[in-house]
C-alpha angles and dihedrals in degrees: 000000000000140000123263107260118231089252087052096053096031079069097059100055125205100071115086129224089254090059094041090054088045087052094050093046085051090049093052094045096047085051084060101034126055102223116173131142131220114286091030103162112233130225092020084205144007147159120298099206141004087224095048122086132215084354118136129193116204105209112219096353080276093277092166121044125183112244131292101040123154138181122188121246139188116217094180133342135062108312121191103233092230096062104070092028106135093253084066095060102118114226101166094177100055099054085187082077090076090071088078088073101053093048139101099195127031115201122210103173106040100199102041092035091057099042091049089048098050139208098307114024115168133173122213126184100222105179141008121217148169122306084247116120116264115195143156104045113191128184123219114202102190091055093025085226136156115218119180134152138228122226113201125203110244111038085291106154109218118183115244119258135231137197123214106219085183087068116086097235095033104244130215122216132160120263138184136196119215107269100037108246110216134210101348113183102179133038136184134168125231137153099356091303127097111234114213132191101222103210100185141061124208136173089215124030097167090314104327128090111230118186112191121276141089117327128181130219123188099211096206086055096026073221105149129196138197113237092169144008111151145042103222090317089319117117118238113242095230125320093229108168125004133167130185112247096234093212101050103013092234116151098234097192137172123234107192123171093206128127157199145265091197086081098062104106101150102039134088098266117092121276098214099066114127097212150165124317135269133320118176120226087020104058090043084258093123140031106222125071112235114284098177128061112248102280146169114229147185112224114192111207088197098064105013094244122145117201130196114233112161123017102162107087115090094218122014119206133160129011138186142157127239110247089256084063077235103114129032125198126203121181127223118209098175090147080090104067142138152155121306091199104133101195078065090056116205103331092163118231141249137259119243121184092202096058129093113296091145121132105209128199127223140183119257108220131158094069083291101314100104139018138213145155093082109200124179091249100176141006111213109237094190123045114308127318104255119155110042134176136140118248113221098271086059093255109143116228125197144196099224114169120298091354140025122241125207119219142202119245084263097055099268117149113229112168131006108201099208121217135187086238140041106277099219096185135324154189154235112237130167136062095299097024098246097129114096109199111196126205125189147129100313104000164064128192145164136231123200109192138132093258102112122209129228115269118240129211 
């Protein structure tokens, strides 16, 4: 295992040459010198079956790591999601710790892991695609289709995308509603339509104008409908997740302000990093500044009336709702973050380990109108939580940089399925609902396990 080199962790921001070229000392000297304290968990990792492949159990969660371990942080700066993943910890004195790298699913909880992933689990990478950010991925059963959407840097409009499960292989072609639907961050299915959180707001989308907020499409017409635009004449800031409450039909969505390094092509950050989604006004999607402070709401399709219900968080992500309909999660990922200022236009925004990436539960209560009891649930230990939803045992299962971990009802991590791109949602498909399709910035790729989904009607 070798050192970071100055130019690796130069990308990342935040860590200064002094502290590369003191990394790179203690490196030298642990591959010379065994330290490792009492409790030092050993091996670190190893293989969880001999009739499982490319499956790691990490003995203990690797409480205890022999010295002189390091993993990379940014502390400010644009950061490449794959350099501070947990497979780049560097652990030079426990060699079992390389087979991180080589696998597809690390397993934290050996008994219940292994139970949720099944005999045969397996990972494919299906398509690649653009660097572009592909986001809410929704299944639908009675076509056993695939739709998803692309959302370009720079007001440039893409169609959205859909995979043919019929097809042996699957295959992948454009697709477009009428009206086009721009931009959409977030996706959802209820009732025979596709629901999609529209991020962006633009004065011209191929001869149509779109504002963020909730759009329909019906999948057998392609005919799509706005349900919502405005918050009493205010833009939203950027619809990012939604979900349709199964008991009462209300569009519980997420409105974050939050942005984007990936747009920054004439500053001094990188161009080729291949970073976090989205993010409306900052990444040139949208052409309004944010008007609304970052916000959680209840639409109600019925009468038209949007409620506030959580405004606390600095940057709400994802949300999603337990199978009982009795806890709902919602992620901040307020370690994105950035200016509003309009007269600065859309300059992008850093990445800051230290700042919120946090998904929270709450009560549901009201007879699913309102939440409380907020609890801290899950600290991301890769990127940001981004992509959230509950499988049908309740477990919660999140896109968090280049992978997606599966948790316990209490916030425990579990499994971390591990991916070559940043993995931005994704989505059950099949009879059962094992399949895990996953979307993301260069790539598509399935996951075949024993972890059902949720089914939606």
């Amino acid at each position: 295992m070798r050192p970071p080199s100055a130019t690796e962790v130069l990308c990342c921001g935040g860590l200064a040459v002094a502290q590369i070229t003191n990394l790179t000392q203690k490196f030298t000297i642990s591959q010379n010198t065994s330290i490792s304290p009492p409790g030092t968990i050993s091996p670190l990792a190893q293989p969880c079956s001999s009739n499982l492949s490319r499956v790691t159990c990490i003995n203990q969660y690797a409480s205890v790591m022999p010295y002189l371990f390091f993993r990379p942080v940014s502390t400010g700066g644009p950061i490449e999601p794959s350099f501070g993943s947990f497979d780049s910890v560097f652990v030079p004195n426990d060699p079992s710790f390389d087979l991180v790298n080589g696998s597809d699913f690390l397993v934290f909880d050996r008994q219940r892991g292994l139970d949720l992933l099944g005999p045969n689990p397996s990972y494919t990478f299906e398509f690649k695609v653009s660097t572009a950010i592909h986001e809410a991925p929704i299944y639908v059963a009675a076509q056993n289709k695939l739709y998803f959407a692309q959302l370009q840097i720079s007001n440039a409009f893409l169609p959205q995308l859909v995979i043919d499960l019929n097809q042996k292989p699957p295959t992948i072609s454009n697709y477009t509603s009428d009206p086009p639907v721009y931009a959409s961050s977030g996706g959802t299915f209820h009732n025979g339509l596709l629901y999609w959180g529209a991020s962006a707001g633009v004065n011209n989308v191929t001869g149509t104008t779109q504002r963020a907020g909730i759009i329909t499409t019906d999948p057998n017409t392609n005919k799509s409908t706005a349900l919502l635009n405005n918050y009493y004449g205010f833009y939203f800031n950027m619809v990012d997740d939604l979900f349709v409450h199964p008991g009462t039909g209300d569009v519980w969505f997420t409105d974050p302000r939050k942005p984007s390094p990936s747009s920054l092509s004439n500053s001094h950050y990188p161009t080729n990093l291949t970073l976090s989604p989205e993010y409306a006004w900052f990444v040139n999607l949208s052409t309004t500044a944010p008007q609304l402070p970052a916000a959680v709401y209840r639409f109600r399709p019925s009468t038209g009336s949007v409620s506030l219900v959580e405004d606390t968080l600095s940057q709400p992500n994802g949300i999603a709702i337990s199978p009982d309909q009795s806890t709902i999660y919602i992620s901040d990922t307020g370690a994105l973050s950035g200016t509003i200022d309009p007269s600065l236009g859309p300059i992008g925004d850093a990445f800051n380990a230290t700042g919120k990436r946090t998904i929270y539960a709450y009560d549901v209560d009201g007879n699913g109108t309102y939440i409380s009891n907020k609890r801290a649930f899950y600290l991301a230990q890769d990127w940001i939580p981004d992509g959230l939803k509950v499988a049908r045992n309740g477990y919660v299962v999140t896109a968090a940089g280049r992978g997606v971990d599966v948790l316990d009802q209490e916030g425990v991590l579990l499994v971390r399925v591990q991916t070559n791109y940043t993995v931005q949602n994704f989505a059950w498909t099949g009879e059962g609902l094992t399949t895990l399709w996953l979307t993301g910035q260069g790539g598509v790729s399935r996951v075949e396990w024993g972890l059902a989904g949720q089914v939606l009607v």
